[in-house]
Backbone as CSV, one residue per row, in Angstrom:
resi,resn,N_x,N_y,N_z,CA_x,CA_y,CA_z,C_x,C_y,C_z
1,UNK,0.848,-1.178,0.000,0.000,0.000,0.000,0.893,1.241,0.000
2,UNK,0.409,2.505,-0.901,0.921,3.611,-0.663,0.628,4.178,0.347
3,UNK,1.671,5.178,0.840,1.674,6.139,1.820,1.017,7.608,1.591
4,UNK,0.065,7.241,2.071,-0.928,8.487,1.986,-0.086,9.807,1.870
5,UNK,0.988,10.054,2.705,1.665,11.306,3.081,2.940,11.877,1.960
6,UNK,2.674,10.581,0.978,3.798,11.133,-0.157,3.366,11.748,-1.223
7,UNK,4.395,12.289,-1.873,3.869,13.257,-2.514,4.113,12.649,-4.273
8,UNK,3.191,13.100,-4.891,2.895,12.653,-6.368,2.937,13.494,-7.184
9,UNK,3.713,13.318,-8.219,3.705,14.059,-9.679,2.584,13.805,-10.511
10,UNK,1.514,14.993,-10.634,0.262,14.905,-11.680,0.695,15.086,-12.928
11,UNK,0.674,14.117,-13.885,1.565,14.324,-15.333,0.547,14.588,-16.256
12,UNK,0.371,15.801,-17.181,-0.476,16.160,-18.161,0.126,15.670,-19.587
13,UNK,-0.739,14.731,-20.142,0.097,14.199,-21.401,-1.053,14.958,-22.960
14,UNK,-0.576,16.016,-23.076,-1.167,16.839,-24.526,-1.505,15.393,-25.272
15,UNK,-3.076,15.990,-26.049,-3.815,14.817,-27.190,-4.143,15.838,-28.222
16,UNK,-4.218,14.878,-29.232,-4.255,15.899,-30.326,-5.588,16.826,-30.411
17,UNK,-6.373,18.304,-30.891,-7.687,18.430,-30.081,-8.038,19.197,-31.496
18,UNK,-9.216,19.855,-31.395,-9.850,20.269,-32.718,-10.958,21.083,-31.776
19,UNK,-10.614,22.328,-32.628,-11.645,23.820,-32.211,-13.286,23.586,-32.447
20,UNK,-13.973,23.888,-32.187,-15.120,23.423,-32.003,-16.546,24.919,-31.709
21,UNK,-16.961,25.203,-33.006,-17.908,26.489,-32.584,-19.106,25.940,-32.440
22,UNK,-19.408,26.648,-30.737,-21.135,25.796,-30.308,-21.419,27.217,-29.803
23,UNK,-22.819,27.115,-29.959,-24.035,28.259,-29.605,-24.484,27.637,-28.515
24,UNK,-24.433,28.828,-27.571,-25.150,28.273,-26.044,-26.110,29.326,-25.852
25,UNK,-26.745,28.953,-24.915,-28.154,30.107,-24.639,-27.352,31.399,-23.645
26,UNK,-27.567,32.653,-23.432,-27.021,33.911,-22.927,-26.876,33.353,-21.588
27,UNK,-27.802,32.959,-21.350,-28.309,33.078,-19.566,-27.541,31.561,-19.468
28,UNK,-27.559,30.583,-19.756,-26.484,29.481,-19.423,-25.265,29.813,-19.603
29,UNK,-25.053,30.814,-20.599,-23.426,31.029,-20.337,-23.300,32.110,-19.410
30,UNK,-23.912,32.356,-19.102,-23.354,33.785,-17.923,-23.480,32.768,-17.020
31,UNK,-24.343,31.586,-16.771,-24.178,30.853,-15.171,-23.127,29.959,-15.206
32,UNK,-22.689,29.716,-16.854,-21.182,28.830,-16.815,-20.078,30.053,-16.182
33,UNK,-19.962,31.209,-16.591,-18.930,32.194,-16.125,-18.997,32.371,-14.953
34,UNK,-20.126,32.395,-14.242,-20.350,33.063,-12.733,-19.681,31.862,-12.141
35,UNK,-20.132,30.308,-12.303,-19.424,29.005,-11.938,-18.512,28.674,-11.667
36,UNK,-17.603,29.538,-13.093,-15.934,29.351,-13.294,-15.351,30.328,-12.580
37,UNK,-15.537,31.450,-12.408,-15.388,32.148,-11.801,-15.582,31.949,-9.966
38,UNK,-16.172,31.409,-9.612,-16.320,30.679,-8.495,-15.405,29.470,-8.038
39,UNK,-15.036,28.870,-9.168,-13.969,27.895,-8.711,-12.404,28.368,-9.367
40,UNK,-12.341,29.700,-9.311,-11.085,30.329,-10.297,-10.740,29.545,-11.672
41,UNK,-11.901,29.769,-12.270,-11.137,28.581,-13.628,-11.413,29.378,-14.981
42,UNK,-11.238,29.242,-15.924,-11.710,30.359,-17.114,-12.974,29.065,-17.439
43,UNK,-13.969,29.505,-18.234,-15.198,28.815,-18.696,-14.780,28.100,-18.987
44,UNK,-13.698,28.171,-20.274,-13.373,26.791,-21.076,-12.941,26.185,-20.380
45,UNK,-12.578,25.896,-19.390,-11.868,24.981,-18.564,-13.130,23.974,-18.455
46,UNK,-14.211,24.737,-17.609,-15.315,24.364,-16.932,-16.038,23.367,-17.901
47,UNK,-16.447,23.897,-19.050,-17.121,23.517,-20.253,-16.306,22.153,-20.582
48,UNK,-14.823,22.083,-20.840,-14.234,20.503,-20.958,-14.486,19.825,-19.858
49,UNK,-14.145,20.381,-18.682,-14.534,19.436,-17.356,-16.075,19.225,-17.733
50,UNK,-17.089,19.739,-17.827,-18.708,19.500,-17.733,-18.772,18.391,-18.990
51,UNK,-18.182,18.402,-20.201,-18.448,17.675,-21.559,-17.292,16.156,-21.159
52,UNK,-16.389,15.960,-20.422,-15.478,15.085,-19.888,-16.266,14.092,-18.838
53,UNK,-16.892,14.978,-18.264,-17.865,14.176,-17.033,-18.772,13.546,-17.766
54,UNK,-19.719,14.540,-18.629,-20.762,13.680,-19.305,-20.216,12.553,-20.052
55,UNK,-19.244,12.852,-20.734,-18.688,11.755,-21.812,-18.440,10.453,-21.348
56,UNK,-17.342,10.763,-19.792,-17.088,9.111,-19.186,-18.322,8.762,-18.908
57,UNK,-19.568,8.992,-17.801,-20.853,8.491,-17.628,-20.920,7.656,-18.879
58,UNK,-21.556,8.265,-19.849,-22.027,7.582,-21.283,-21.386,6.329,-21.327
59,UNK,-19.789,6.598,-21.373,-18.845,5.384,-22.355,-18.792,4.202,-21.016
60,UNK,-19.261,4.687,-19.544,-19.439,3.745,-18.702,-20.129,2.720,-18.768
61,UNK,-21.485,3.893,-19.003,-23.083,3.477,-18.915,-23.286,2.186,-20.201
62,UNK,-22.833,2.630,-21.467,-22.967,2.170,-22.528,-21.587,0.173,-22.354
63,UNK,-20.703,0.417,-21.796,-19.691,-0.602,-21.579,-20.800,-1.517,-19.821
64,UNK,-21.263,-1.070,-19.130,-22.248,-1.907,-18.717,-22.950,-2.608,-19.323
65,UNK,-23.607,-1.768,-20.265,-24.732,-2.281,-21.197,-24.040,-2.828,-21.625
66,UNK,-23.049,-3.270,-22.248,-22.548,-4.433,-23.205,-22.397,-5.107,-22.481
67,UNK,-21.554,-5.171,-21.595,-21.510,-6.562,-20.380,-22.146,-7.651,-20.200
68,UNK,-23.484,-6.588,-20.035,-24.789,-7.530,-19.382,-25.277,-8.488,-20.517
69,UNK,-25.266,-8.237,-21.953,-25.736,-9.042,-23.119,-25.120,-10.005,-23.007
């Protein structure tokens, strides 16, 4: 077992990525900014974290569902 009290290198490994223009409603993006802004983050941050969360759920949800067949 690891030792809770040591300390770990978080390693960010760059993937290749592609720009992406989406239309959001006014009032959802001002509550994405007020959000990010609340957890010091710029939107886009927030917006990959929010589309990252949904995405694993899915590819979870969907790899259950295969399981079970």
């Amino acid at each position: 077992m690891t030792d809770p009290d040591e300390i770990t290198d978080l390693v960010f490994r760059p993937r290749p990525s592609e720009d992406v223009v989406l239309s959001i409603p006014v009032d959802a993006l001002a509550s994405i900014r007020e959000i990010a802004a609340e957890r010091d983050m710029p939107p886009e941050a927030l917006l990959r974290f929010y589309i990252g969360q949904g995405l694993r759920q899915d590819i979870a949800r969907r790899f259950s569902e295969r399981s079970v067949d």
